[in-house]
C-alpha positions as semicolon CSV with decimal commas, in nm:
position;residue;x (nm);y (nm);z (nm)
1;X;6,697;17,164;6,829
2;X;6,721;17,040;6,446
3;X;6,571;16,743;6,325
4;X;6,851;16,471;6,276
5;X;7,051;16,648;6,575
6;X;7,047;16,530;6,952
7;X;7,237;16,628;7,236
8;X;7,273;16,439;7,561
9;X;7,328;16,625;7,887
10;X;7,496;16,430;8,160
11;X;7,324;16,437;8,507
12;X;7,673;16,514;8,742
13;X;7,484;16,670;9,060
14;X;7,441;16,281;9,232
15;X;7,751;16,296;9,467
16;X;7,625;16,622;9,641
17;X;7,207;16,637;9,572
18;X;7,157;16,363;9,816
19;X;7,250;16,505;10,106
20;X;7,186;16,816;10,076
21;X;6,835;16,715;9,974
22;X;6,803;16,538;10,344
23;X;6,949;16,897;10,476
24;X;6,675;17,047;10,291
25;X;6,367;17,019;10,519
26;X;6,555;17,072;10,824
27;X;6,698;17,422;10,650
28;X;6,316;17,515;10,547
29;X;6,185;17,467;10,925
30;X;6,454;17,690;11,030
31;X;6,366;17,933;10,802
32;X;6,126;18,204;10,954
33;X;5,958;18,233;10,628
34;X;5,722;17,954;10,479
35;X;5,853;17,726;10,182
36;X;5,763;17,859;9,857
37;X;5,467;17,728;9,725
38;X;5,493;17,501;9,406
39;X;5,352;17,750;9,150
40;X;5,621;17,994;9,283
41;X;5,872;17,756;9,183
42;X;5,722;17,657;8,841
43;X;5,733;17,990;8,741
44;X;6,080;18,049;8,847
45;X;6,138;17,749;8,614
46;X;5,964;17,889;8,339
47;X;6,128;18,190;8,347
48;X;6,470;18,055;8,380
49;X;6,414;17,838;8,081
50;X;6,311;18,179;7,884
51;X;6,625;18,357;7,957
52;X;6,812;18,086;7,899
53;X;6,648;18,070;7,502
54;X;6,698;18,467;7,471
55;X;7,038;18,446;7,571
56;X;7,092;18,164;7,302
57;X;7,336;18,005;7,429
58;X;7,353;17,705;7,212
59;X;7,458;17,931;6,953
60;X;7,781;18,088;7,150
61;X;7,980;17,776;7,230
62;X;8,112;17,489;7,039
63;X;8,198;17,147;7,198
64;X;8,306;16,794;7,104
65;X;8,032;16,527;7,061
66;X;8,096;16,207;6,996
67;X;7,778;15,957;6,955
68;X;7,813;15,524;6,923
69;X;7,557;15,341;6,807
70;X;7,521;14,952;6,803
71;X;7,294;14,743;6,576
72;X;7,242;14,425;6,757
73;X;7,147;14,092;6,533
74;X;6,835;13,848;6,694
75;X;7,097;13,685;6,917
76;X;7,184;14,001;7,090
77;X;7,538;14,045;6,921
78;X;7,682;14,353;6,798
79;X;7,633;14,311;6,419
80;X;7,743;14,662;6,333
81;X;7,888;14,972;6,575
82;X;7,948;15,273;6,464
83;X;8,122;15,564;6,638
84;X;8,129;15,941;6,502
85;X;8,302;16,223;6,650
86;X;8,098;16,559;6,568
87;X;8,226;16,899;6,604
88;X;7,916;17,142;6,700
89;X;7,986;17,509;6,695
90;X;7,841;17,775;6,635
91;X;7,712;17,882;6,215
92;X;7,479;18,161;6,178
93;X;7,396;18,210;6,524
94;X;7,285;17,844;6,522
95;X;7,431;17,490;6,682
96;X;7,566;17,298;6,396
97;X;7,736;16,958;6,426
98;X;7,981;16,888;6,177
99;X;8,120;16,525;6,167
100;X;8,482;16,491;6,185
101;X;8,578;16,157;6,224
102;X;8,351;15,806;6,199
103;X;8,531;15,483;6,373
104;X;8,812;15,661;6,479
105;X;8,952;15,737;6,105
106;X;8,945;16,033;5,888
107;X;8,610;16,124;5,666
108;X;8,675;15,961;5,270
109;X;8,645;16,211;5,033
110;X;8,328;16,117;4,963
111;X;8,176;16,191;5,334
112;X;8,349;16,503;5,333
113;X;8,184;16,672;5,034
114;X;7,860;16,508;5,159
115;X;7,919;16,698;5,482
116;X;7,981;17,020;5,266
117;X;7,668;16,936;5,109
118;X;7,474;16,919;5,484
119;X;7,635;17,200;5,568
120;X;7,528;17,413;5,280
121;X;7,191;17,307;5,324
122;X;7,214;17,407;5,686
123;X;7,340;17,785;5,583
């Protein structure tokens, strides 16, 4: 990941971990063969997470981001919120996030050849 660049992954497997997670024990003792042992499964892991960076993945799709941030004053109002809607797609083989829109409006001139700028620094 580049500095200045986040990404947030939403966690979507609650509705069907939980109880499949209860089912799990009762599936292992079934099982003729013993439950894999913990290193087994670390270096599964490992190795998953080492395809997954060959493979570069991050640098084959392109998705919608959109961020909001809130500045709260001492009184624990909003004093400033700001919303941008990023772009990120593929340049160069690597994820780049290009803003598109901040507060719902249009970039100004301005922020649009500042984002040329950022984006020829990025190439």
């Amino acid at each position: 990941m580049r500095p200045g660049h986040s990404h947030t992954y939403p966690i979507r497997a609650g509705r069907w971990a939980a109880p499949l997670l209860l089912l799990l024990p009762q599936q292992l003792a079934a099982q003729s063969q013993p439950a894999p042992r913990v290193e087994e499964i670390i270096q599964k892991v490992i190795a998953r997470a080492k395809w997954s960076d060959e493979q570069h993945l991050d640098g084959k799709y392109a998705y919608t981001q959109r961020s909001t941030m809130d500045e709260y004053d001492s009184r624990e109002r909003v004093k400033r919120h700001e919303e941008r809607l990023l772009r990120v797609a593929p340049l160069d083989g690597e994820p780049y996030a290009r803003l598109v829109q901040k507060d719902g409006k249009p970039l100004t001139e301005k922020e649009v050849k500042l984002e040329q700028e950022h984006e020829k620094k990025f190439r």
